[in-house]
C-alpha positions as CSV (number, residue, x, y, z in Angstrom):
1,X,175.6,31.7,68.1
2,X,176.7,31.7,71.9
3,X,174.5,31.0,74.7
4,X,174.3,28.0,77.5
5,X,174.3,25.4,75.1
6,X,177.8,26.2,72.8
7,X,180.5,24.2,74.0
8,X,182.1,23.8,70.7
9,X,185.8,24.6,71.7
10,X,185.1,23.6,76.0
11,X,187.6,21.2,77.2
12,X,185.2,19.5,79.5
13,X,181.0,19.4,78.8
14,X,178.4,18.1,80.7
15,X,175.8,16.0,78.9
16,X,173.2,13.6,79.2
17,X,174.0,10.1,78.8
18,X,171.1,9.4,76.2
19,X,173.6,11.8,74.1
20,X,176.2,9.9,74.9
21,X,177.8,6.7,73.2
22,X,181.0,4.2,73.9
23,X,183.3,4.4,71.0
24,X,183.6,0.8,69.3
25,X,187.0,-0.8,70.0
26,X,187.8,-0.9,65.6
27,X,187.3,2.9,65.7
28,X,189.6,5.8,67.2
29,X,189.0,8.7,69.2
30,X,188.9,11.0,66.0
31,X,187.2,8.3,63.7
32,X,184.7,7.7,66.4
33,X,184.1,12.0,66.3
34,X,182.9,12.3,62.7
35,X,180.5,9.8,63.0
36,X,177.9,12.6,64.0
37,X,178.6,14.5,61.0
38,X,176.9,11.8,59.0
39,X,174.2,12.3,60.7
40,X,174.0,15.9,60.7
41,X,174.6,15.9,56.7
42,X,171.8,12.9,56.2
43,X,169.5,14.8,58.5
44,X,170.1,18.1,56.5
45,X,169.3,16.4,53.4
46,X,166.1,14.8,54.7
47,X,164.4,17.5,56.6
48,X,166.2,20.7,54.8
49,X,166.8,20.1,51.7
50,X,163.9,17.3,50.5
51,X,161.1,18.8,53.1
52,X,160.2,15.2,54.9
53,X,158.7,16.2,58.0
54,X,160.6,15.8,61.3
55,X,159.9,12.2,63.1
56,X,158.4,14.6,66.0
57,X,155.5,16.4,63.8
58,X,154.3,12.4,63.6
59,X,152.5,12.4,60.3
60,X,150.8,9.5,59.3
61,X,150.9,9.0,55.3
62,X,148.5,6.9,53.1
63,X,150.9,5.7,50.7
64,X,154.3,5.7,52.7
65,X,157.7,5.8,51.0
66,X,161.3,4.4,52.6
67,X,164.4,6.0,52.5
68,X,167.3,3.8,53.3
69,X,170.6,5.7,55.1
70,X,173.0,3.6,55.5
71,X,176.3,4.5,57.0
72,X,179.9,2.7,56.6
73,X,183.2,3.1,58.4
C-alpha cells in the first residue's frame, strides 16, 4: 500500500482525462461512484478468478469463446 499513486482518502487528485468520465444526468454523484466497482469485480472474475488472459498479452485463439458483461443501473 502507499506510494505516489494512493489517493484513496485525498480530497483533490490529479488524473488523466482518458480516466476520467462525465456522470450521466439520471445518475448521482454517489451512484455515479460505484460504477467502477463493477468493473473491478467483472475484471477480478475474468482475469483472477477464470485465468482469461489480459486484453494486453493479445493472444490470438483458434476457436474463440464470448463472454457477455453486461452492466445495469
Amino acid at each position: 500500500m502507499g506510494g505516489r499513486r494512493a489517493k484513496t482518502f485525498s480530497e483533490y487528485v490529479v488524473s488523466s482525462d482518458a480516466l476520467l468520465a462525465k456522470i450521466p444526468d439520471k445518475l448521482s454523484f454517489e451512484q455515479a461512484a460505484t460504477i467502477n466497482l463493477g468493473a473491478a469485480i467483472s475484471f477480478i472474475a475474468l482475469y483472477r478468478e477464470l485465468k482469461l488472459p489480459r486484453p494486453q498479452e493479445h493472444k490470438v485463439f483458434d476457436n474463440p469463446e464470448y463472454i457477455l458483461v453486461r452492466n445495469t443501473f
